[in-house]
C-alpha positions as CSV (number, residue, x, y, z in Angstrom):
1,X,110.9,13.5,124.8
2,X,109.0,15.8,127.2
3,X,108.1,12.4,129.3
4,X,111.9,11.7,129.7
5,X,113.1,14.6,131.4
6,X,110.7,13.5,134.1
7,X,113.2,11.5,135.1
8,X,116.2,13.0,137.0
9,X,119.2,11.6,135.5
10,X,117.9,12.1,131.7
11,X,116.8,15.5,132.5
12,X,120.6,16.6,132.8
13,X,121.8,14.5,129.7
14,X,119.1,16.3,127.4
15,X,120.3,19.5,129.6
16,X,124.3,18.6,128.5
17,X,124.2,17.0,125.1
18,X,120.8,18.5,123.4
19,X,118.1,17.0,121.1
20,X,119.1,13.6,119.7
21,X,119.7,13.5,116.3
22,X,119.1,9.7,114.0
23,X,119.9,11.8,110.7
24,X,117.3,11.4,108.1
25,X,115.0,8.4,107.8
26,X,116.6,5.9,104.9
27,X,113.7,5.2,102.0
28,X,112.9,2.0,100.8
29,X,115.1,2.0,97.8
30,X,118.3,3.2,100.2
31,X,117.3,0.3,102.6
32,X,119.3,-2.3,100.1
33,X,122.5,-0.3,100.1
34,X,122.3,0.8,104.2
35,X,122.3,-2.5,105.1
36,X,125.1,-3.7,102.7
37,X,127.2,-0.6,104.1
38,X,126.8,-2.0,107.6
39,X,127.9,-5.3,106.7
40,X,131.0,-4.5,104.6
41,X,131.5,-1.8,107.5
42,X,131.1,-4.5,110.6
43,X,134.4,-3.9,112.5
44,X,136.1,-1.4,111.0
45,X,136.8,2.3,111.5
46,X,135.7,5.1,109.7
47,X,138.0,5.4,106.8
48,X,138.8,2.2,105.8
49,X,134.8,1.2,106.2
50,X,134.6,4.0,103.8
51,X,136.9,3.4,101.4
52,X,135.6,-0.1,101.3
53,X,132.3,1.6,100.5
54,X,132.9,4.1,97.7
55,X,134.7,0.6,95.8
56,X,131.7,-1.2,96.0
57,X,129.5,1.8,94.8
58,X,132.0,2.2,91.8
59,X,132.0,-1.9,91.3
60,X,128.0,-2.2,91.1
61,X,128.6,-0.2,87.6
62,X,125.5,1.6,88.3
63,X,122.9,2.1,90.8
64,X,123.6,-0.3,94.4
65,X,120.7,-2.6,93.9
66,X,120.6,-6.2,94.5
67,X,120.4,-7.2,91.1
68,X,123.8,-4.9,90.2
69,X,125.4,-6.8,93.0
70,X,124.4,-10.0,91.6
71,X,125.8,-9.7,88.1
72,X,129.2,-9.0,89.2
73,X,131.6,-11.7,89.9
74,X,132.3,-12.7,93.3
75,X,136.1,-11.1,93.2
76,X,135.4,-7.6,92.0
77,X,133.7,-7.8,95.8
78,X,137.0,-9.1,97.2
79,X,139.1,-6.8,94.8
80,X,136.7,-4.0,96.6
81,X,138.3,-4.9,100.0
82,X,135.8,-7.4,101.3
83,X,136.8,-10.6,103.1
84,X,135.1,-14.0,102.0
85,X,132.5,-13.5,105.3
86,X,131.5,-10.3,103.6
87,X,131.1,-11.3,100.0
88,X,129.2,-14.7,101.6
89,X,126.8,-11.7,103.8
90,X,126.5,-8.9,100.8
91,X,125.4,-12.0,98.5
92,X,122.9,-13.4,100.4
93,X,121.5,-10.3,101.0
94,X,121.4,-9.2,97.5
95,X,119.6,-13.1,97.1
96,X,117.2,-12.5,99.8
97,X,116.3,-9.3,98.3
98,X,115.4,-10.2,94.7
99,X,114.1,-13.4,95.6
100,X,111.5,-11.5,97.7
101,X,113.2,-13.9,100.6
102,X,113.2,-10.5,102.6
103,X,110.7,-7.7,101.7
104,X,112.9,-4.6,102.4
105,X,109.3,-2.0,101.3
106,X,107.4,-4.4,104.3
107,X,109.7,-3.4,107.1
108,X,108.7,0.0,107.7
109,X,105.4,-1.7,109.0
110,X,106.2,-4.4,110.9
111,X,107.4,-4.9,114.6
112,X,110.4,-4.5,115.9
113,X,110.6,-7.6,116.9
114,X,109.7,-8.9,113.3
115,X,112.2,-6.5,112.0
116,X,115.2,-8.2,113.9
117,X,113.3,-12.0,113.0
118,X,113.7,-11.0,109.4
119,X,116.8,-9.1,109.0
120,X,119.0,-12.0,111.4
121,X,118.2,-14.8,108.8
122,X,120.5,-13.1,106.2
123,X,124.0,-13.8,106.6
124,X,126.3,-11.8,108.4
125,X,123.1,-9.5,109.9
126,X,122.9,-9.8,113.7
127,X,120.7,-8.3,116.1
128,X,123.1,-5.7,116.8
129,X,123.0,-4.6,113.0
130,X,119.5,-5.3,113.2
131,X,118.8,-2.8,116.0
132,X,121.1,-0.1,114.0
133,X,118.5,-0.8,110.9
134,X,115.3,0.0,113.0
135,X,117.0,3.0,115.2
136,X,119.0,4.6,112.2
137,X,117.1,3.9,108.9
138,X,113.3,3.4,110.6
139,X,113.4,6.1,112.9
140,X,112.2,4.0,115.8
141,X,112.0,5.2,118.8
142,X,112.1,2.1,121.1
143,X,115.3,0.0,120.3
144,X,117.7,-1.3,123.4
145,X,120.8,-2.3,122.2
146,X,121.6,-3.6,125.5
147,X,124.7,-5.5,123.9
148,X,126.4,-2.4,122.1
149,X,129.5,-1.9,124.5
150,X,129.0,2.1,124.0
151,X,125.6,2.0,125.6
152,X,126.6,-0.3,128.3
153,X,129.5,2.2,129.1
154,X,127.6,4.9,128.6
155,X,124.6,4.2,130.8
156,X,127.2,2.6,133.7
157,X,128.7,6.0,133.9
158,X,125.5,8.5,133.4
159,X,123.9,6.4,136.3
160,X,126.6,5.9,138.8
161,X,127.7,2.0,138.5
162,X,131.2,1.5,139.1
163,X,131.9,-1.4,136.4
164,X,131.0,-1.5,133.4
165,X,126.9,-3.2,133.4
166,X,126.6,-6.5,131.6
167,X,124.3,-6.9,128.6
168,X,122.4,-9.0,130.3
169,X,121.9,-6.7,133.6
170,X,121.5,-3.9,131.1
171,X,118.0,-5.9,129.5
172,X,116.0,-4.4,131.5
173,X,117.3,-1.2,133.4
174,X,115.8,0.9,130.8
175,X,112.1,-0.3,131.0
176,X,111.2,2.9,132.4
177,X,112.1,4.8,129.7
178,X,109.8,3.0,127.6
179,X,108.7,4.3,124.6
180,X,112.1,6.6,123.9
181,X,114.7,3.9,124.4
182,X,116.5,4.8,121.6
183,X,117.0,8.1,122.9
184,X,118.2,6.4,126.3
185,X,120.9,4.3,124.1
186,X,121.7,7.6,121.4
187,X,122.6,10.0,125.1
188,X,124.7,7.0,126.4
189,X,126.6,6.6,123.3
190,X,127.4,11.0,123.8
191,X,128.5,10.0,127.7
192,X,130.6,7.1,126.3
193,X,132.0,9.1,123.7
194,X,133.4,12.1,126.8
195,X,134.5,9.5,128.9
């Protein structure tokens, strides 16, 4: 953190907005039911994504595992508020997961990189979700979202630019900040969010 506030511009966000905060690292047996929530949450707002949510918790009929997701019938998922995309998504993942397709205990010590491989071949999990999973649940420091529309707003506006920086543009502009990128993309989500 201390190697950040070398430079100028993140100096004053830590200044204004304070020590970022990921909330508490998700263990291995949570990791099942954090990514399900972020799929049957994709696109929707807080209160209906949670609503969703506390259904499907209820429908598992018992702990949220992949193998209490499996045994239920495809339309208690729908009955829980999930479109046919989302059902499709939650039960591949649930598959990939028992089958040992995808080794949720393994990610913790892979890559980023191999992170994001792994989590994209399940259904309905794109990098973007993938890049929530390592920042939010791994606690790692050195994610760039560069597509998430809240750090592209956030970082135009922290640093001056007068439109709104592409995803692509954005790639790169935060190789300086390497290893704390997360932290880069968490204070530009807090500029975003005043705007």
């Amino acid at each position: 953190m201390t190697e950040l506030q070398r430079h100028k511009e993140m100096a004053r966000l830590i200044k204004k907005y304070g020590t970022p905060s990921f909330g508490r690292k998700i263990r291995v047996d949570e990791r099942f039911s954090h990514l399900a929530m972020a799929i049957a949450s994709q696109q929707l707002h807080g209160k209906a994504a949670q609503t969703i949510w506390e259904r499907m918790q209820v429908a598992a009929d018992g702990p949220f595992t992949a193998a209490n997701v499996l045994r239920q019938p495809i339309e208690t998922w729908r009955q829980c508020g999930l479109s046919g995309t989302k059902v499709s998504a939650l039960l591949d993942l649930a598959d990939a997961v028992e089958s040992n397709r995808l080794d949720l205990g393994a990610l913790g010590r892979k890559s980023e990189d191999e992170v994001i491989s792994e989590l994209v071949q399940v259904r309905g999990i794109g990098p973007w979700t993938a890049q929530m999973f390592l920042m939010f649940a791994l606690h790692r420091r050195d994610v760039w979202p560069a597509g998430d529309y809240g750090v592209r707003v956030g970082y135009s506006l922290a640093f001056g630019y007068s439109d709104i920086v592409s995803a692509k543009e954005l790639e790169g502009m935060a190789d300086a900040y390497r290893p704390w990128r997360s932290l880069v993309a968490w204070y530009c989500w807090r500029v975003a969010d005043d705007r």
